[in-house]
C-alpha positions in Angstrom: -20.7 -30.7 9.3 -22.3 -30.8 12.9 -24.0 -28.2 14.6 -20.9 -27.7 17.2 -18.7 -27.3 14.1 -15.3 -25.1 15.2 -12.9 -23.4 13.7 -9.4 -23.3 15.0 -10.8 -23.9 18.4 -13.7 -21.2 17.8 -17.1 -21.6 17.2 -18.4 -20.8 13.8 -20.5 -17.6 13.7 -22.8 -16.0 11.4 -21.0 -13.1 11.2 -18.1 -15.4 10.4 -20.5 -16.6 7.7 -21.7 -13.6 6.2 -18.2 -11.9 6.1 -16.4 -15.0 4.4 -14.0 -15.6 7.3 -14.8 -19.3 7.1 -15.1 -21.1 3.7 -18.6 -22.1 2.4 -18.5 -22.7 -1.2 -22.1 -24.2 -1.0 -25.3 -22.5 -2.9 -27.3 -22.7 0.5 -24.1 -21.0 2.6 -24.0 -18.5 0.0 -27.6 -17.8 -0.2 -27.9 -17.7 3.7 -25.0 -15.1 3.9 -26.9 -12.5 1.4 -28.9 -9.9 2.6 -32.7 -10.0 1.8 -32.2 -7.1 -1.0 -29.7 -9.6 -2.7 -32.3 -12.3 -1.9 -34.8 -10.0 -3.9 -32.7 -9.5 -7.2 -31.7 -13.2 -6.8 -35.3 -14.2 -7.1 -36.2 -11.7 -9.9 -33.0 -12.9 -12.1 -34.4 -16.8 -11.7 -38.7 -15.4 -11.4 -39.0 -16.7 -8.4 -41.6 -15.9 -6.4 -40.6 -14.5 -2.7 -43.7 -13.7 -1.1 -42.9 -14.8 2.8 -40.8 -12.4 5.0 -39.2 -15.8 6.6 -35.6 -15.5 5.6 -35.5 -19.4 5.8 -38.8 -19.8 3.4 -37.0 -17.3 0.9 -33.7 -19.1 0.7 -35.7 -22.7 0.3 -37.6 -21.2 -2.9 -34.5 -20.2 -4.3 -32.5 -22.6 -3.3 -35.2 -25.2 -5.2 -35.2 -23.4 -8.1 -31.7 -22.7 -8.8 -30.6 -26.6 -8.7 -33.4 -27.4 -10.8 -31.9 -28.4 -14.2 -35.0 -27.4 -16.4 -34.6 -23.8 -14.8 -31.0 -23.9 -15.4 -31.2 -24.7 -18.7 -33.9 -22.3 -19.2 -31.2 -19.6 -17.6 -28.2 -21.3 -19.0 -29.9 -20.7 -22.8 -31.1 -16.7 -22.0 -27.2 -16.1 -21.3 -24.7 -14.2 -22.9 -22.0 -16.4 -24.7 -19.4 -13.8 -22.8 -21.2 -14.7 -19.9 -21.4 -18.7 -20.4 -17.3 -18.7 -21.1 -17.0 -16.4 -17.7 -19.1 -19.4 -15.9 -17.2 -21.6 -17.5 -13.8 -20.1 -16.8 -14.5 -20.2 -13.5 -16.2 -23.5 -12.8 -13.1 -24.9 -14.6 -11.5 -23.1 -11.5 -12.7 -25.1 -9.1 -12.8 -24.8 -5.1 -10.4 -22.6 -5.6 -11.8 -20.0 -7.8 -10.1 -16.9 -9.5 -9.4 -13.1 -8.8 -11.1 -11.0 -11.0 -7.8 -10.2 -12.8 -7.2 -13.8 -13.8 -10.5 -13.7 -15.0 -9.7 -11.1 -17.3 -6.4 -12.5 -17.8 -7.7 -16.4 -18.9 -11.3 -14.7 -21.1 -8.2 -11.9 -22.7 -10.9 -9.2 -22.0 -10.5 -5.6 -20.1 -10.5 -6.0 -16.5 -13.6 -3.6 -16.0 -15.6 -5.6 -18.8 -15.0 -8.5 -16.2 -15.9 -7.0 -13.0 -19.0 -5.3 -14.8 -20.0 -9.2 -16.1 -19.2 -10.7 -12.5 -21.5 -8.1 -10.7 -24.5 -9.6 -13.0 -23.9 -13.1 -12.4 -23.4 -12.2 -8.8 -26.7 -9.7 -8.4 -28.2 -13.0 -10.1 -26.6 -15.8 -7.7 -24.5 -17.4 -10.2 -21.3 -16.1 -8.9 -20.0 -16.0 -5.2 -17.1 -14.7 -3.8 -14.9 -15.0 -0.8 -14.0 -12.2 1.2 -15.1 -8.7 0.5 -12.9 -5.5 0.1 -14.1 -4.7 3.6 -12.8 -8.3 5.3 -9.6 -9.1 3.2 -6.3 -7.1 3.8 -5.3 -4.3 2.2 -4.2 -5.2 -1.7 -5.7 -8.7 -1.8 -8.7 -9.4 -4.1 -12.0 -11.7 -3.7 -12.0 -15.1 -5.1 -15.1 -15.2 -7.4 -16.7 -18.9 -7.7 -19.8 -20.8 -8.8 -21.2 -22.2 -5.8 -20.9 -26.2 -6.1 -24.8 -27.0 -6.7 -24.6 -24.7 -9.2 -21.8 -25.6 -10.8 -23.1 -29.3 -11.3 -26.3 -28.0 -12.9 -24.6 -25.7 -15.2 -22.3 -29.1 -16.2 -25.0 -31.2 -16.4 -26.9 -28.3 -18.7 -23.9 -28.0 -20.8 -23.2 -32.5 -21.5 -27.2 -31.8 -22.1 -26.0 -29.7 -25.1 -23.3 -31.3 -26.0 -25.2 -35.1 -26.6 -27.3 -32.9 -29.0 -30.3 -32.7 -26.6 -31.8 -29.6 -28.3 -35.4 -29.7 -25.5 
């Protein structure tokens, strides 16, 4: 996209960014739109180091380490299996991702269980979501996704497995 990018006539905002009025389903849109406390449990969820207050320097660090497929692999083997088929579920999902009740519905576990797991993976950058309760109208829930760098890594992790590579 270029710089002068528009939406429906309008100029692309980072408010419109950070309150998922416009559709980024890229790991360096997502990581841009959290707030540096969310860029602080991201980094301790992966050990990355975060020691600059440049919001720019923080997002590069994590951004490196989270599409790096020896760190995902090193993640991808310290999850959960309930959390693996939740990634799963929802990379299978694609672009266009799944409400938290058809999570539930497709994993044929509780509803809360789900949202519980999702706020993990979320607090640990694994799991986006467009719109917030705040920004989507009244009765309408958030899409939950895996952001697309991530979601290659974790498929790449996964045929890793799968070929027997055991490393």
């Amino acid at each position: 996209m270029h710089a002068d990018r528009t939406r429906a006539g309008r100029p692309l905002t980072v408010m419109m960014i950070m309150t998922g009025t416009i559709d980024l389903r890229n790991l360096l849109g997502r990581l841009n739109a959290r707030s540096y406390e969310d860029l602080g449990e991201i980094a301790a969820a992966w050990r990355v180091p975060v020691t600059s207050r440049d919001r720019g320097t923080q997002v590069s660090a994590l951004y490196r380490a989270m599409t790096r497929p020896t760190i995902m692999r090193e993640m991808w083997d310290a999850f959960p299996a309930p959390a693996r088929q939740l990634l799963q579920t929802v990379i299978a999902a694609g672009d266009e991702g799944l409400t938290v009740d058809e999570v539930a519905t497709a994993l044929e576990q509780p509803v809360d269980e789900i949202r519980i797991e999702l706020g993990n993976l979320y607090r640990a950058g694994l799991i986006a979501s467009e719109g917030s309760f705040l920004t989507l109208p009244v009765g309408e829930s958030p899409v939950v996704f895996v952001p697309r760098e991530l979601a290659a890594a974790i498929s790449g992790v996964r045929e890793e497995l799968e070929r027997g590579d055991i490393s």
